[in-house]
PDBQT receptor file of N, H, CA, C and O in Angstrom, charges set to zero:
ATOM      1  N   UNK A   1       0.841  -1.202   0.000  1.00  0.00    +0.000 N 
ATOM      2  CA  UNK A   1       0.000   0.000   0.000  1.00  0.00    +0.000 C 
ATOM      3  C   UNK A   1       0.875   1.252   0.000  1.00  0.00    +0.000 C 
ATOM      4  O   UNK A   1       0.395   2.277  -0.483  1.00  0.00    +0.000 OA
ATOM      5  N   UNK A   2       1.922   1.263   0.419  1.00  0.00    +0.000 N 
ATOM      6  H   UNK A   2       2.312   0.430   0.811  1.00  0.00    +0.000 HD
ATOM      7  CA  UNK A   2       2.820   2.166   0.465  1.00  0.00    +0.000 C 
ATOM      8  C   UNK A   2       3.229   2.241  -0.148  1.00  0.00    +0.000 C 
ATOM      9  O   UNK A   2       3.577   3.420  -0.070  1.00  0.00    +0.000 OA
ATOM     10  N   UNK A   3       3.996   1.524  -1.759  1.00  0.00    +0.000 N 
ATOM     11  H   UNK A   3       3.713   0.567  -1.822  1.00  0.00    +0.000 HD
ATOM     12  CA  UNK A   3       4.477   1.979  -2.752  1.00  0.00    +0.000 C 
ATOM     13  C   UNK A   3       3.593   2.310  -3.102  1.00  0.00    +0.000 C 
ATOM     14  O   UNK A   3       3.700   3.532  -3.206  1.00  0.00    +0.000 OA
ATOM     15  N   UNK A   4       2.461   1.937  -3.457  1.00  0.00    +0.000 N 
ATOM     16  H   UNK A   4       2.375   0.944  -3.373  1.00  0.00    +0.000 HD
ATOM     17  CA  UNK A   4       1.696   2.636  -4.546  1.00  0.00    +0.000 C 
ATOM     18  C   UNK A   4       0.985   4.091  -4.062  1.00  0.00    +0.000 C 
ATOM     19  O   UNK A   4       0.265   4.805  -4.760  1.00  0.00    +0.000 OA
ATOM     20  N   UNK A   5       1.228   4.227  -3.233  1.00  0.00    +0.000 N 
ATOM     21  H   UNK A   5       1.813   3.647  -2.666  1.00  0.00    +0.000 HD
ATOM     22  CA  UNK A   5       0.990   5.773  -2.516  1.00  0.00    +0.000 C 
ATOM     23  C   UNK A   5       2.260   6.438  -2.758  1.00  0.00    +0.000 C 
ATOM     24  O   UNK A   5       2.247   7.669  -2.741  1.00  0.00    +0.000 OA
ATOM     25  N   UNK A   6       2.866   6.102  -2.881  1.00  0.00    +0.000 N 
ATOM     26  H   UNK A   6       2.877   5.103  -2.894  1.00  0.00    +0.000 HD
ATOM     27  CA  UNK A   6       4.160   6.912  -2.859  1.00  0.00    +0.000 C 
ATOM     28  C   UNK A   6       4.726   7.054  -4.625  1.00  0.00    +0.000 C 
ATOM     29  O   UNK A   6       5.700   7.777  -4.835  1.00  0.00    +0.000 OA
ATOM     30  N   UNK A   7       4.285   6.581  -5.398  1.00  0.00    +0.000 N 
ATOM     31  H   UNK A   7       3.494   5.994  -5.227  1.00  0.00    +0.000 HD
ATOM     32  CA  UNK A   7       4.679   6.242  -6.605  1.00  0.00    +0.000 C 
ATOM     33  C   UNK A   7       4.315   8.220  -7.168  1.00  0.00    +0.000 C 
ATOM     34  O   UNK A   7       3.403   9.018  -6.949  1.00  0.00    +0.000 OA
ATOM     35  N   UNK A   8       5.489   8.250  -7.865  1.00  0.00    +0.000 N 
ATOM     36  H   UNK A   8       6.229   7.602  -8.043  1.00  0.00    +0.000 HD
ATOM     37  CA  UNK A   8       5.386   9.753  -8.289  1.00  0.00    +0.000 C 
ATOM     38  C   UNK A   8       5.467  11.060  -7.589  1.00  0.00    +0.000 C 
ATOM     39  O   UNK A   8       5.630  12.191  -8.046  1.00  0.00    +0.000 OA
ATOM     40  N   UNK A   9       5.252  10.470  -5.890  1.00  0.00    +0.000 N 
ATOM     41  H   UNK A   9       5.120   9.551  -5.518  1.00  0.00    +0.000 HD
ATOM     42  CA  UNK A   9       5.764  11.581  -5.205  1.00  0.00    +0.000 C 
ATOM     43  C   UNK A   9       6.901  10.864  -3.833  1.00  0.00    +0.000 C 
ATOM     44  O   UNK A   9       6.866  11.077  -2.622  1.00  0.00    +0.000 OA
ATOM     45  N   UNK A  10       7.563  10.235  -4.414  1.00  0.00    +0.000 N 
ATOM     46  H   UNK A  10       7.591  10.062  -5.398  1.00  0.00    +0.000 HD
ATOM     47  CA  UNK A  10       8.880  10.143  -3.270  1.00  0.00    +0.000 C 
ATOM     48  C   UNK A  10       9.222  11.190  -2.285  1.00  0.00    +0.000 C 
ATOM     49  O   UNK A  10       9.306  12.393  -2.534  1.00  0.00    +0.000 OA
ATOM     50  N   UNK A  11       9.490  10.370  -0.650  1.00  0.00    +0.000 N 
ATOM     51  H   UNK A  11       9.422   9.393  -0.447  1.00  0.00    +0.000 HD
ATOM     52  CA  UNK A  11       9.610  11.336   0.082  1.00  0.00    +0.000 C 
ATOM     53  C   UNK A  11       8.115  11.652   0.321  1.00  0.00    +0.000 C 
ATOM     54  O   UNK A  11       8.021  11.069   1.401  1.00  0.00    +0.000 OA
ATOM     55  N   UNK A  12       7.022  12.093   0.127  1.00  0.00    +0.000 N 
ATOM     56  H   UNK A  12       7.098  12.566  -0.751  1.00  0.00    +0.000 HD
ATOM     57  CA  UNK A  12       6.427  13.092   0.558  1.00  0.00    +0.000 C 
ATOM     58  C   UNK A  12       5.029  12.848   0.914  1.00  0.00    +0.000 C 
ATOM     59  O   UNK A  12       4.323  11.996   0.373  1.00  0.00    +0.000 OA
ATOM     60  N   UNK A  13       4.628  13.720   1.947  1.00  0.00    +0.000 N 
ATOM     61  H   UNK A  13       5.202  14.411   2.386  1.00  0.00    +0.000 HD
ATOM     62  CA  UNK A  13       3.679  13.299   3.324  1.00  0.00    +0.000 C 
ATOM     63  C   UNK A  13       2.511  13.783   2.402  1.00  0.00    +0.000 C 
ATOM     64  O   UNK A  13       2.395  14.638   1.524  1.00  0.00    +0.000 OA
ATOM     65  N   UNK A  14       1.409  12.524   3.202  1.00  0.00    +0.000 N 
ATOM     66  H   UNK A  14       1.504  11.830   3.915  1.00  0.00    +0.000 HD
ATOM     67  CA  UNK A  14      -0.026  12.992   3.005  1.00  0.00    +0.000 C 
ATOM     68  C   UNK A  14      -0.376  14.262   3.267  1.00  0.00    +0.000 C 
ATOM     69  O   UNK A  14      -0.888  14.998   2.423  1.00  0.00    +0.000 OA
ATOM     70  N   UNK A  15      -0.200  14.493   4.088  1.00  0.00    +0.000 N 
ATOM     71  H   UNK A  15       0.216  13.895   4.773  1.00  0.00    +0.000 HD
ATOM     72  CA  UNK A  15      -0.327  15.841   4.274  1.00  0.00    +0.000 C 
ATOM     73  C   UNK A  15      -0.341  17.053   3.977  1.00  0.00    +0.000 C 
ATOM     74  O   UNK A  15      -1.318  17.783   4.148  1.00  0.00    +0.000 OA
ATOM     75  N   UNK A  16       1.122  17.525   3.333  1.00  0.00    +0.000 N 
ATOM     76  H   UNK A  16       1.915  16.932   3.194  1.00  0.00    +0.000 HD
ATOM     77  CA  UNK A  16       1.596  18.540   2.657  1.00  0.00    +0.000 C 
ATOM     78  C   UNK A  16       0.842  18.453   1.238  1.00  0.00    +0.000 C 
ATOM     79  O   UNK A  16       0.386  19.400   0.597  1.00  0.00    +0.000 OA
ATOM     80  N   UNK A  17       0.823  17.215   0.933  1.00  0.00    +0.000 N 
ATOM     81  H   UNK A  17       1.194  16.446   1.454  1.00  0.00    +0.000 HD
ATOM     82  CA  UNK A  17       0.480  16.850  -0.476  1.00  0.00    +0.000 C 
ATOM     83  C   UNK A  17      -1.177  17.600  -0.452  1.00  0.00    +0.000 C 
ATOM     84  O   UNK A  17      -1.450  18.642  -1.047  1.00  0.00    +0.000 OA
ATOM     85  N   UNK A  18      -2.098  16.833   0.334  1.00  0.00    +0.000 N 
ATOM     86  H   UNK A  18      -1.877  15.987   0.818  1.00  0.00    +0.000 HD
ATOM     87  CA  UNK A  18      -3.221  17.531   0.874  1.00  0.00    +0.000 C 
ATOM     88  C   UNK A  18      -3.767  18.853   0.453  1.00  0.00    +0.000 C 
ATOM     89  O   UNK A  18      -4.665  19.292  -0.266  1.00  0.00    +0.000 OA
ATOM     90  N   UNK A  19      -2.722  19.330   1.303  1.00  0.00    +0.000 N 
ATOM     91  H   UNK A  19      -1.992  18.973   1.886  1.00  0.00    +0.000 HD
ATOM     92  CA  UNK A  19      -2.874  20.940   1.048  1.00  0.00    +0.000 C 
ATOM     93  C   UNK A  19      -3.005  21.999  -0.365  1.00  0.00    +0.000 C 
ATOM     94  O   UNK A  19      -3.704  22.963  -0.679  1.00  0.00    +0.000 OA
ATOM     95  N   UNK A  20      -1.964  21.245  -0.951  1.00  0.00    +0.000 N 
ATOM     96  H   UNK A  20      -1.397  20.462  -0.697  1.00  0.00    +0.000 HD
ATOM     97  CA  UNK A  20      -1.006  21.615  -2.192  1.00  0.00    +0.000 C 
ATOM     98  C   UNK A  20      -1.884  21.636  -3.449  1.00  0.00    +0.000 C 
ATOM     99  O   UNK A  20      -2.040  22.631  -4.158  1.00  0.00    +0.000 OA
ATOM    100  N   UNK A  21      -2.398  20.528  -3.635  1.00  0.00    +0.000 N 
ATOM    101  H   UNK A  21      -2.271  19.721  -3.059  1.00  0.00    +0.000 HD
ATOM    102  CA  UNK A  21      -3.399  20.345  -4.715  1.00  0.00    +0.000 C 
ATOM    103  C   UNK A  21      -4.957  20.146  -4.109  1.00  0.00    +0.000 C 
ATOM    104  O   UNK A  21      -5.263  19.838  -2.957  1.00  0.00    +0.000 OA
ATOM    105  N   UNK A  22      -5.860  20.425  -5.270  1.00  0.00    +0.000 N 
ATOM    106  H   UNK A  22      -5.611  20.675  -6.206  1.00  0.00    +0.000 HD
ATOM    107  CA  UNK A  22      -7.331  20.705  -5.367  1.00  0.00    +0.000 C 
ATOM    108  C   UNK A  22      -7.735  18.949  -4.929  1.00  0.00    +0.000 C 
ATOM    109  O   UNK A  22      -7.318  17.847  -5.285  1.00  0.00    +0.000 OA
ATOM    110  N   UNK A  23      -8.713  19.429  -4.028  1.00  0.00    +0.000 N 
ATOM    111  H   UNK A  23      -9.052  20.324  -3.739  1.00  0.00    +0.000 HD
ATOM    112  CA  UNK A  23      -9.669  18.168  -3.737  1.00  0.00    +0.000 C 
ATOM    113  C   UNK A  23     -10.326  16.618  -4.925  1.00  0.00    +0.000 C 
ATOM    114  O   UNK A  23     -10.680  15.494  -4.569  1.00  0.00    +0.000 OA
ATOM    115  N   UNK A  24     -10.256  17.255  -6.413  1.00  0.00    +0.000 N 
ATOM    116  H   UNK A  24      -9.969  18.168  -6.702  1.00  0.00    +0.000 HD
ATOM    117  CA  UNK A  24     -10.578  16.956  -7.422  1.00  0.00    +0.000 C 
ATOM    118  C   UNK A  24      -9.345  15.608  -7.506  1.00  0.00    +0.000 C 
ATOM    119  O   UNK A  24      -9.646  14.415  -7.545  1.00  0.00    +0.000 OA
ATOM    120  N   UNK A  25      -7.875  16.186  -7.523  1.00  0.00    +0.000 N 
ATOM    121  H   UNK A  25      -7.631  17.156  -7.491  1.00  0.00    +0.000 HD
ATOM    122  CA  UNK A  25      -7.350  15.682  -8.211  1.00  0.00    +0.000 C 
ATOM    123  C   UNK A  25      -6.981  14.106  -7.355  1.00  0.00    +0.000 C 
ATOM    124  O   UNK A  25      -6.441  13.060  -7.716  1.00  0.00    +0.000 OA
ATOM    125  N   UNK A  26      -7.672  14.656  -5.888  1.00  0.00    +0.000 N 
ATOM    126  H   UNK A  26      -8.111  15.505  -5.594  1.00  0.00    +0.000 HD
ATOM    127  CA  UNK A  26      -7.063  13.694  -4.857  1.00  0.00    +0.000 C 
ATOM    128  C   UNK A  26      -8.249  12.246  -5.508  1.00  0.00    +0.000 C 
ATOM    129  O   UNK A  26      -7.941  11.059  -5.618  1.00  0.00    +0.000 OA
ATOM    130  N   UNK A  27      -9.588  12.895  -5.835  1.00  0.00    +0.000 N 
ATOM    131  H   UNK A  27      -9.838  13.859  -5.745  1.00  0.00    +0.000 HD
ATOM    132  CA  UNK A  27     -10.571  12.186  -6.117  1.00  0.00    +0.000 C 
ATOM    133  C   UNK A  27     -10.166  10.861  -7.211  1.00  0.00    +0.000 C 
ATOM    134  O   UNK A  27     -10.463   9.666  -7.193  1.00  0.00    +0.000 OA
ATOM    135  N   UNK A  28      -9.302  11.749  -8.201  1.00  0.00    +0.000 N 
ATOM    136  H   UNK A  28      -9.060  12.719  -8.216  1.00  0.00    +0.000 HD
ATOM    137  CA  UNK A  28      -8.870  10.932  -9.550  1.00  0.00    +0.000 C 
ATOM    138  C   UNK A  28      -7.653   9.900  -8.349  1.00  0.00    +0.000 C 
ATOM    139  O   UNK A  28      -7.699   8.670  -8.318  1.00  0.00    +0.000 OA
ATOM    140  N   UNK A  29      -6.836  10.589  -7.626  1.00  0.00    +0.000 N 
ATOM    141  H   UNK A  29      -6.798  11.588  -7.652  1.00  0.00    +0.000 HD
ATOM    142  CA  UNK A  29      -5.875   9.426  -7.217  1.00  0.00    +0.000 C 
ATOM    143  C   UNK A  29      -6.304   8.601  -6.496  1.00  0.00    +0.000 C 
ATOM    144  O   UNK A  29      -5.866   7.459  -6.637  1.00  0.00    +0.000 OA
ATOM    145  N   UNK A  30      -7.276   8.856  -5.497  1.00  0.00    +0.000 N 
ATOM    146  H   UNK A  30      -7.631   9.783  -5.382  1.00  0.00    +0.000 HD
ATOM    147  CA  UNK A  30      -8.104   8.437  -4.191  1.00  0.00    +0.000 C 
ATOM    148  C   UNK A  30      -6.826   7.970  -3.500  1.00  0.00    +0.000 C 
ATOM    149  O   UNK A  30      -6.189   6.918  -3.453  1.00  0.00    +0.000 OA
ATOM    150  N   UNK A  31      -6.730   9.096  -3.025  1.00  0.00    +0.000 N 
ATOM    151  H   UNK A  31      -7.248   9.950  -3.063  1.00  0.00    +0.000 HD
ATOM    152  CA  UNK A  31      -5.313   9.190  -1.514  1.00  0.00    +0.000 C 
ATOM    153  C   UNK A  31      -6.441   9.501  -0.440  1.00  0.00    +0.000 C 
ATOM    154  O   UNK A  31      -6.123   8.889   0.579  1.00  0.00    +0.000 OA
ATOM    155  N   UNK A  32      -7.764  10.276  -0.217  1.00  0.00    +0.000 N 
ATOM    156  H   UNK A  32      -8.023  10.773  -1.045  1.00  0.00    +0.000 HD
ATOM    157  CA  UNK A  32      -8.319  10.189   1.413  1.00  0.00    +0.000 C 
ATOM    158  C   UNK A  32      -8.724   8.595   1.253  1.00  0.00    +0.000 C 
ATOM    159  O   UNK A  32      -8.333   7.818   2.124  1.00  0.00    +0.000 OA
ATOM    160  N   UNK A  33      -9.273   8.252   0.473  1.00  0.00    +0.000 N 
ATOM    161  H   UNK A  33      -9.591   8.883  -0.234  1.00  0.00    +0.000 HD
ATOM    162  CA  UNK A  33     -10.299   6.923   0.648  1.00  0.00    +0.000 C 
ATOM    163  C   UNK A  33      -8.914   5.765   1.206  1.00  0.00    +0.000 C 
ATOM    164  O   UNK A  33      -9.121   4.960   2.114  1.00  0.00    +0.000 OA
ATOM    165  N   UNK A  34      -7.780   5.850   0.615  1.00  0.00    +0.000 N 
ATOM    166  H   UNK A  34      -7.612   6.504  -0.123  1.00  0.00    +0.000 HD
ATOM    167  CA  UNK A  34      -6.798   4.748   1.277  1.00  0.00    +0.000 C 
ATOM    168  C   UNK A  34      -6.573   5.384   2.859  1.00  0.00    +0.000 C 
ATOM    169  O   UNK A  34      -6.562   4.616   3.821  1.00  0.00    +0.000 OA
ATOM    170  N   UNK A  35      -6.429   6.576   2.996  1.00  0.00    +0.000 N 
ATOM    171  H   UNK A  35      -6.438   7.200   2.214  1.00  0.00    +0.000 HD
ATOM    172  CA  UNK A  35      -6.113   6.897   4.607  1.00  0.00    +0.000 C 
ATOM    173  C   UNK A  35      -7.167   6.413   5.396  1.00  0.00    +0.000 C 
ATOM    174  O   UNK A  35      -7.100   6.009   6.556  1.00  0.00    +0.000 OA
ATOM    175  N   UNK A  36      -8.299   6.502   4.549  1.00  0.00    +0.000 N 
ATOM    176  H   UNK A  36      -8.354   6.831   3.606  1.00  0.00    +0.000 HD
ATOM    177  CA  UNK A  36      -9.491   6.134   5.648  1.00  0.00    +0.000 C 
ATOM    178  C   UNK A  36      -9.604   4.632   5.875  1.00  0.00    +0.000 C 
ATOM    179  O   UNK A  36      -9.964   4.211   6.974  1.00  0.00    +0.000 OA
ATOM    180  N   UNK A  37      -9.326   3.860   4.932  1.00  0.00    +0.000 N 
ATOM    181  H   UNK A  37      -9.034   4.202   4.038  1.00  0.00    +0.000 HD
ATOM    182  CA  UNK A  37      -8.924   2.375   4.965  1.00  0.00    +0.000 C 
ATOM    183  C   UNK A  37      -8.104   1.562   5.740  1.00  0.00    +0.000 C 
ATOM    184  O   UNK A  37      -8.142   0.361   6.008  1.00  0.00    +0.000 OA
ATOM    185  N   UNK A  38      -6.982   2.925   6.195  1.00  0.00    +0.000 N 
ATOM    186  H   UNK A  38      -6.951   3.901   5.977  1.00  0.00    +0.000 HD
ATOM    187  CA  UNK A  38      -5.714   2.469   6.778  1.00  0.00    +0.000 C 
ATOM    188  C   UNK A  38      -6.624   2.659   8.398  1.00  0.00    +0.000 C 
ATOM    189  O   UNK A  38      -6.981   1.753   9.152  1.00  0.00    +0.000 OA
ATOM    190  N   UNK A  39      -6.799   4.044   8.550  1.00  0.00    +0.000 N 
ATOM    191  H   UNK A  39      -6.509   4.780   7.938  1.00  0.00    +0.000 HD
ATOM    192  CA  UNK A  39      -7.358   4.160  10.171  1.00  0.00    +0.000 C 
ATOM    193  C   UNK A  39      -8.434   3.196  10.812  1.00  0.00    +0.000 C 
ATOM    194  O   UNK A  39      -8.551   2.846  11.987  1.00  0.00    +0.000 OA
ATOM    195  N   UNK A  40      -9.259   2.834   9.592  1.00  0.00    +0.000 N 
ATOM    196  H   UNK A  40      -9.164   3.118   8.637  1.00  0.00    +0.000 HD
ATOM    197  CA  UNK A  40     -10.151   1.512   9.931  1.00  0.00    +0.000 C 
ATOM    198  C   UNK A  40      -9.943   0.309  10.184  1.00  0.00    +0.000 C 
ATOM    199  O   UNK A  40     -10.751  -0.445  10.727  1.00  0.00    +0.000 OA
ATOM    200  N   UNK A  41      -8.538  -0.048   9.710  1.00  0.00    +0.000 N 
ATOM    201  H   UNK A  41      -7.881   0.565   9.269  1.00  0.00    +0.000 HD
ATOM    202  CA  UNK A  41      -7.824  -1.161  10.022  1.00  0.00    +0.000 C 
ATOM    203  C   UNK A  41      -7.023  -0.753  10.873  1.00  0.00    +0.000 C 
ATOM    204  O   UNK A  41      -6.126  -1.572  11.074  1.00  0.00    +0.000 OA
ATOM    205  N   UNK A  42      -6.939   0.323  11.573  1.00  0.00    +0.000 N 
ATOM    206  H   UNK A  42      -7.668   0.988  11.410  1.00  0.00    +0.000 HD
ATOM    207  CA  UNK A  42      -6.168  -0.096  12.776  1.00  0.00    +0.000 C 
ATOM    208  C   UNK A  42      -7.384   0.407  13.774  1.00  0.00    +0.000 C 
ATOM    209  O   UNK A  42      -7.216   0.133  14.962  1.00  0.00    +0.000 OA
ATOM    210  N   UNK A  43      -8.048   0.797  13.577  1.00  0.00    +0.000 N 
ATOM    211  H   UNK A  43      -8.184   1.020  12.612  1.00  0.00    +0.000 HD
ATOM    212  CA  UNK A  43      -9.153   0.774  14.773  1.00  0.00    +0.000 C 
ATOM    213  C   UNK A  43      -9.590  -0.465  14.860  1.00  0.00    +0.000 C 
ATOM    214  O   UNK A  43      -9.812  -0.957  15.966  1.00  0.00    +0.000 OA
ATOM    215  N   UNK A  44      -9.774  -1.134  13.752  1.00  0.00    +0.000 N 
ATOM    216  H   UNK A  44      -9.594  -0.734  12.853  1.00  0.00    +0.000 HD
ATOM    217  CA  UNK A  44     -10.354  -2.597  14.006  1.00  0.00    +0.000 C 
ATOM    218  C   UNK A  44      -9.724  -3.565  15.042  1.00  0.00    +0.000 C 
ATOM    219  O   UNK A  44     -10.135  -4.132  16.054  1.00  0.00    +0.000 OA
ATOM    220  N   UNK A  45      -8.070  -3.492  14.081  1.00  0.00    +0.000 N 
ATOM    221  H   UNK A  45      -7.736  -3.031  13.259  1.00  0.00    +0.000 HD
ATOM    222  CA  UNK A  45      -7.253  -4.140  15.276  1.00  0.00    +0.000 C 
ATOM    223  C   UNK A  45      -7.444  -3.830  16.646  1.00  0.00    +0.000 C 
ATOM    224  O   UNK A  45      -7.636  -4.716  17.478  1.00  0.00    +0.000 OA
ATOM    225  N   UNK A  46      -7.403  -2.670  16.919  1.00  0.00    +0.000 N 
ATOM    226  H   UNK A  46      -7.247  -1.950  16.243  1.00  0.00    +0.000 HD
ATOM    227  CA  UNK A  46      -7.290  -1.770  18.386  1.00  0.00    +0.000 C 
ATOM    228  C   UNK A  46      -8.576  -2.499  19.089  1.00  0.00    +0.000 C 
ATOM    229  O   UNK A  46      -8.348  -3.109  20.134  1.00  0.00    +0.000 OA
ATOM    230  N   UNK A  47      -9.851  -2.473  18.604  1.00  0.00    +0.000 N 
ATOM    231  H   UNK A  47     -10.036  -1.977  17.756  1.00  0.00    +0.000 HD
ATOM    232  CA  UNK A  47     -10.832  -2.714  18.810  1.00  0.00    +0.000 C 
ATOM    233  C   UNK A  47     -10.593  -4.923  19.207  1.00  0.00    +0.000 C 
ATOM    234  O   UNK A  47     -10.767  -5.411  20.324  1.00  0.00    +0.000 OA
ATOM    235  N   UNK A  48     -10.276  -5.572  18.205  1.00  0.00    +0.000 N 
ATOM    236  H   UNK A  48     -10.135  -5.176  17.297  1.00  0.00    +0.000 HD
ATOM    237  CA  UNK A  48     -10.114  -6.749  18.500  1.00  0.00    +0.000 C 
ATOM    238  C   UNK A  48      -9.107  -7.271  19.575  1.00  0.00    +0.000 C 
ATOM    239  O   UNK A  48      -9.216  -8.411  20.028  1.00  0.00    +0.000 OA
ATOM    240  N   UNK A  49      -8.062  -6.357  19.996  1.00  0.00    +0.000 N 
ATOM    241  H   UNK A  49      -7.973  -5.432  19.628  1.00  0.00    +0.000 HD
ATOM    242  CA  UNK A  49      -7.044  -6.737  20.978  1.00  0.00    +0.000 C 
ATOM    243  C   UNK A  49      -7.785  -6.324  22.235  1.00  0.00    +0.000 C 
ATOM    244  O   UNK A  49      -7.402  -6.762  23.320  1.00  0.00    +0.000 OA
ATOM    245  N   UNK A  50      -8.839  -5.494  22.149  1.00  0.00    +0.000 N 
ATOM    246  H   UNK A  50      -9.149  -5.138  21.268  1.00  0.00    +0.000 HD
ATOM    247  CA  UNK A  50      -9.287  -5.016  23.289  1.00  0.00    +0.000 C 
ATOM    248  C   UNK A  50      -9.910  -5.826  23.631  1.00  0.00    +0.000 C 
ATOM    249  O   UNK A  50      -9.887  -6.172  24.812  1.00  0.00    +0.000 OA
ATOM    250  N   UNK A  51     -10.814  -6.514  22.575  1.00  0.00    +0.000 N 
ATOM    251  H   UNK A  51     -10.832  -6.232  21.615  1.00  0.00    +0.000 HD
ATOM    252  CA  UNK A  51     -12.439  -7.345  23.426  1.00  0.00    +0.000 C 
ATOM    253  C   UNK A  51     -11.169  -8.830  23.409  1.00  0.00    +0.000 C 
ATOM    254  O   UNK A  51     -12.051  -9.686  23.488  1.00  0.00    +0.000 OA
ATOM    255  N   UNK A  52     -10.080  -9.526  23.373  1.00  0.00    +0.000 N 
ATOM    256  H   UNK A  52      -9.365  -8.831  23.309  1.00  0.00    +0.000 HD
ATOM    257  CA  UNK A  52      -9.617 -10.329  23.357  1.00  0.00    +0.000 C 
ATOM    258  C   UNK A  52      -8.905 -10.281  24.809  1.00  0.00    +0.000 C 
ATOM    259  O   UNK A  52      -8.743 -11.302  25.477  1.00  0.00    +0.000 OA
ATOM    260  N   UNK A  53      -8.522  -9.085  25.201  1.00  0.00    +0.000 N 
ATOM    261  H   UNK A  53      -8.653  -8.255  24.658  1.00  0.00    +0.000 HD
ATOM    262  CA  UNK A  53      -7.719  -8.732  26.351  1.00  0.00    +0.000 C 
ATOM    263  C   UNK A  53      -9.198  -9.309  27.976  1.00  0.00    +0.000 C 
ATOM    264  O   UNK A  53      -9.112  -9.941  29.029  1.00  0.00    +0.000 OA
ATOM    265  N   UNK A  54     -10.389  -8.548  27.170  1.00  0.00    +0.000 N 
ATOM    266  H   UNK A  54     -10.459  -8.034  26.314  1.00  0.00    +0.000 HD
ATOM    267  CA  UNK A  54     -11.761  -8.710  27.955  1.00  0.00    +0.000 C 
ATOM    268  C   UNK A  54     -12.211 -10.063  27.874  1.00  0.00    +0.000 C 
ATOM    269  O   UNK A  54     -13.029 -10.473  28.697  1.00  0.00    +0.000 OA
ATOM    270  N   UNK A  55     -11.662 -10.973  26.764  1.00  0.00    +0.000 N 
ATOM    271  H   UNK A  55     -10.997 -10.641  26.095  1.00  0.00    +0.000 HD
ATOM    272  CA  UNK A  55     -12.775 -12.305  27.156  1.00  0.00    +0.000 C 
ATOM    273  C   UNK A  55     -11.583 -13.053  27.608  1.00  0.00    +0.000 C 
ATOM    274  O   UNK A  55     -11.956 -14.215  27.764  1.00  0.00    +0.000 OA
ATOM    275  N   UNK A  56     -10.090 -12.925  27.946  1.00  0.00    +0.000 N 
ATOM    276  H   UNK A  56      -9.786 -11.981  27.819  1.00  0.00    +0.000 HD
ATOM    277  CA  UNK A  56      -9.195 -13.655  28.615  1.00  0.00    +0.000 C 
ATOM    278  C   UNK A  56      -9.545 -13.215  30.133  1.00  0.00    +0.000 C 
ATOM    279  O   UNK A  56      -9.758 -14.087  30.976  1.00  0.00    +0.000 OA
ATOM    280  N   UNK A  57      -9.584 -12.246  30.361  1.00  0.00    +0.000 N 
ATOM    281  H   UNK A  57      -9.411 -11.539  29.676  1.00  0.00    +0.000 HD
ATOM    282  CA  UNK A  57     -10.003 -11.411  31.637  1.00  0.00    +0.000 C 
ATOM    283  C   UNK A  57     -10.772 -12.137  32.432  1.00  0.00    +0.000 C 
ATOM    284  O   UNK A  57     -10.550 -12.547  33.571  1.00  0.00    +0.000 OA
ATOM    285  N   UNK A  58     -12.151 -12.329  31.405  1.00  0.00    +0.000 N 
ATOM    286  H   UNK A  58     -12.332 -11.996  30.479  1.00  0.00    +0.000 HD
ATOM    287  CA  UNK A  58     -13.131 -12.802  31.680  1.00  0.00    +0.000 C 
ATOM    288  C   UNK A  58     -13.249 -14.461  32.041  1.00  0.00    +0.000 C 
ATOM    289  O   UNK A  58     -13.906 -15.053  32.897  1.00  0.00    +0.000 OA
ATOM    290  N   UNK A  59     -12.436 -14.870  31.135  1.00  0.00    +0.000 N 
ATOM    291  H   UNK A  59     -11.902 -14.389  30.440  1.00  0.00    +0.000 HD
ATOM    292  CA  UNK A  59     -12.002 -16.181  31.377  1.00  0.00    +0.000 C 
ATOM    293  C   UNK A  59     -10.961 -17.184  33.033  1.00  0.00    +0.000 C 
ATOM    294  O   UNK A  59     -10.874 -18.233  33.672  1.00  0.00    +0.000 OA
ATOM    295  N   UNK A  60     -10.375 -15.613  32.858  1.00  0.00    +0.000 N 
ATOM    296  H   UNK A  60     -10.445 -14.761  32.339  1.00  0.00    +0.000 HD
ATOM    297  CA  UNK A  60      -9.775 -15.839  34.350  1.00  0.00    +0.000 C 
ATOM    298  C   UNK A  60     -10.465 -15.858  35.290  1.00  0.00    +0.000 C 
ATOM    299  O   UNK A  60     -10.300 -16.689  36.184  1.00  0.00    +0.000 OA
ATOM    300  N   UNK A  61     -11.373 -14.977  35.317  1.00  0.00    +0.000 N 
ATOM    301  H   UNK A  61     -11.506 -14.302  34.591  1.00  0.00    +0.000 HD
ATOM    302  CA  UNK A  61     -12.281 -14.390  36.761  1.00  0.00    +0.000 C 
ATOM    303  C   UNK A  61     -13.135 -15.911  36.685  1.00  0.00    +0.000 C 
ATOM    304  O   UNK A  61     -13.001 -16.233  37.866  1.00  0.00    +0.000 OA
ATOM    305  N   UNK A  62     -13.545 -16.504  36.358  1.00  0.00    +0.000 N 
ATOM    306  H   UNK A  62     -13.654 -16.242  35.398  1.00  0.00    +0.000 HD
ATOM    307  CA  UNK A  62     -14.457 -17.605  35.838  1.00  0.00    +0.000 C 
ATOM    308  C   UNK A  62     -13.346 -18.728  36.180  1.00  0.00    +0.000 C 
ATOM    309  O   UNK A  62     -13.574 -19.914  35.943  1.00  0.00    +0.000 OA
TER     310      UNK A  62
């Protein structure tokens, strides 16, 4: 996922990039829709280590 985000702009942050160019062109690359992909997969994770941490927990107390 990272090369192909990075392909044509080496070096350089979502971010700055963001700013720099029109909302349009991000549409044609779809650079938000992968960030939002990325934060969902790690909330997911975040989310599954949590209820895993809770049913070992749970398993102990029991």
């Amino acid at each position: 996922m990272s090369g192909s985000a990075a392909t044509g702009h080496p070096g350089g942050c979502p971010g700055p990039r963001r700013r720099r160019f029109p909302s349009r062109r991000h549409d044609a690359k779809g650079g938000p829709p992968v960030e939002n992909v990325l934060i969902g997969l790690v909330v997911a994770v975040v989310i599954i280590v949590v209820i895993a941490i809770a049913m070992r927990g749970l398993k102990r107390d029991n």
